[in-house]
C-alpha positions as CSV (number, residue, x, y, z in Angstrom):
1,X,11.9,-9.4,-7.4
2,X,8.3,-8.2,-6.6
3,X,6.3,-10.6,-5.0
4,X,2.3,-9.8,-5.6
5,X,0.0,-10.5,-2.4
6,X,-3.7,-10.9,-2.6
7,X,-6.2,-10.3,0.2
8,X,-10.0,-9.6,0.8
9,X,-11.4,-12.8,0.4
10,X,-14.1,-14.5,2.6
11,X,-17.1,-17.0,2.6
12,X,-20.8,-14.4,1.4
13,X,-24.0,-15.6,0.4
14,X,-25.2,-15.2,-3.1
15,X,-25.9,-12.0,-3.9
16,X,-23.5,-10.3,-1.7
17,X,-20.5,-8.3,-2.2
18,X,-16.6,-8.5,-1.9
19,X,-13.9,-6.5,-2.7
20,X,-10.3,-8.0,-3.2
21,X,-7.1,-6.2,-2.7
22,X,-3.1,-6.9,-4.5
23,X,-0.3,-5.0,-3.7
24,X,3.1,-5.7,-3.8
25,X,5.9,-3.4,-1.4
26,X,6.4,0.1,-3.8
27,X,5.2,-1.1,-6.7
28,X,2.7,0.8,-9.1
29,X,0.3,-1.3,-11.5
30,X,-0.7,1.4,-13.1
31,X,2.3,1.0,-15.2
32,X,1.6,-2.5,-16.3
33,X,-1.0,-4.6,-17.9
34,X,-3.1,-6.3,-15.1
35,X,-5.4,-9.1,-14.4
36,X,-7.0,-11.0,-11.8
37,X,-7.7,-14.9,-12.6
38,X,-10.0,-18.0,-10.7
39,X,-9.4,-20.7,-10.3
40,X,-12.1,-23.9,-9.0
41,X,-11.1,-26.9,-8.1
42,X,-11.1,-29.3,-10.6
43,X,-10.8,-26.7,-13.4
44,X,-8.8,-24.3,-15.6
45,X,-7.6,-20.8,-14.2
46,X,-9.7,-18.2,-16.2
47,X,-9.3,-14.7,-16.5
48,X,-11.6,-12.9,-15.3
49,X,-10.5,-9.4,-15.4
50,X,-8.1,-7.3,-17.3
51,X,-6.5,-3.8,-17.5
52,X,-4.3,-1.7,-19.7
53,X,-1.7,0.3,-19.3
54,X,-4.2,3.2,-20.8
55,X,-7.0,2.0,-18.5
56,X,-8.9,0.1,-20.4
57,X,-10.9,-3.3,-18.6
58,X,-11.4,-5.9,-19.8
59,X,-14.1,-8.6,-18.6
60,X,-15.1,-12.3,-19.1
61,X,-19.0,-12.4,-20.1
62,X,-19.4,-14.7,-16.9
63,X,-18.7,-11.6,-14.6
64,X,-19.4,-8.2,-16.9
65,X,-21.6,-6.2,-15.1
66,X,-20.5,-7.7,-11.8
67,X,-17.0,-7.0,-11.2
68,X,-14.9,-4.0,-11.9
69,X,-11.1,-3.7,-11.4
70,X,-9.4,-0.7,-11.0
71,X,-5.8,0.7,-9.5
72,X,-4.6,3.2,-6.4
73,X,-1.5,4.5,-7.3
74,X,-1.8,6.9,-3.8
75,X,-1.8,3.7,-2.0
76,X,-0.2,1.5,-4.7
77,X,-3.1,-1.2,-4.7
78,X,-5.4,-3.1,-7.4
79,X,-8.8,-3.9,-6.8
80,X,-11.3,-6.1,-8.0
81,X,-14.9,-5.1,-6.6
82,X,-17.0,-8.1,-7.0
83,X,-20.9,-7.4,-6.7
84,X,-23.9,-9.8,-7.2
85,X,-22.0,-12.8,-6.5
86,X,-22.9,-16.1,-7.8
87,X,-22.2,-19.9,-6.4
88,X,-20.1,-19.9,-9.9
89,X,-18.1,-17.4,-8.4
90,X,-16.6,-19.8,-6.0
91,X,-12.7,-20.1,-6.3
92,X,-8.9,-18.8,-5.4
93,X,-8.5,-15.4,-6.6
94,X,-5.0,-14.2,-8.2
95,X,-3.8,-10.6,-9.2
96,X,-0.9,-11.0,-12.2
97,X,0.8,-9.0,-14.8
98,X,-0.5,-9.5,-18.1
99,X,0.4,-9.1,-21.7
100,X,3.7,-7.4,-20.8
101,X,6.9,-6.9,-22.3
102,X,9.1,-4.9,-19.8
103,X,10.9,-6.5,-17.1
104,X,9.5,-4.3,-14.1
105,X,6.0,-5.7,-14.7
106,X,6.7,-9.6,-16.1
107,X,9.1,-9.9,-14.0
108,X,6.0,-9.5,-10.9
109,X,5.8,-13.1,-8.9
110,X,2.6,-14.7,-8.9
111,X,1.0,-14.2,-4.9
112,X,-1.1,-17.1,-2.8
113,X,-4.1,-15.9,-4.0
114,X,-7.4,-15.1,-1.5
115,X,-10.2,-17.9,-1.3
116,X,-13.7,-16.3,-2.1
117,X,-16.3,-18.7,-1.2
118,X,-20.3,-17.8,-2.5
119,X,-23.0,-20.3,-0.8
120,X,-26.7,-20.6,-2.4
């Protein structure tokens, strides 16, 4: 098993920038769907970000324009670059595999997640 692990969050002020990091030991995303979800307290998980296996992103309307998400294979990480940041912003960040069929990506183990905090 593959066990995803997400890093790069922090507490910014509105407006600011982050940029998140997942990686899991040898693995490459570039052959599986991906996605990185939020989570508030007190609310649902929502997807936030999503890529294919031929590159193509997708975005919630809350964060197009904002975010972008993107894959290293050289270095075998996933990114989501989070610009313009919002108080909405606010929540635990998670990298998963999504929409996939094949057992080397489903079979990827959800991480901690990273804590990105935005104050006003």
């Amino acid at each position: 098993q593959v066990q995803l692990v997400e890093s790069g969050g922090g507490s910014v002020q509105a407006g600011g920038s982050l940029k998140l990091s997942c990686e899991a030991s040898g693995f490459i995303f570039s052959h599986c769907g991906m996605a990185w979800h939020r989570q508030a307290p007190g609310k649902e998980r929502e997807l936030v970000a999503s890529i294919a296996t031929d590159g193509a992103t997708t975005y919630a309307p809350s964060v197009s324009g904002r975010f972008s998400m993107y894959h290293d294979d050289q270095n075998k990480k996933m990114y989501l670059q989070m610009n313009s940041l919002k108080t909405e912003d606010t929540g635990v960040y998670y990298c998963a595999e999504h929409l996939n069929w094949q057992s080397y990506c489903s079979s990827l183990g959800w991480g901690q997640g990273t804590q990105v905090t935005v104050s006003a």
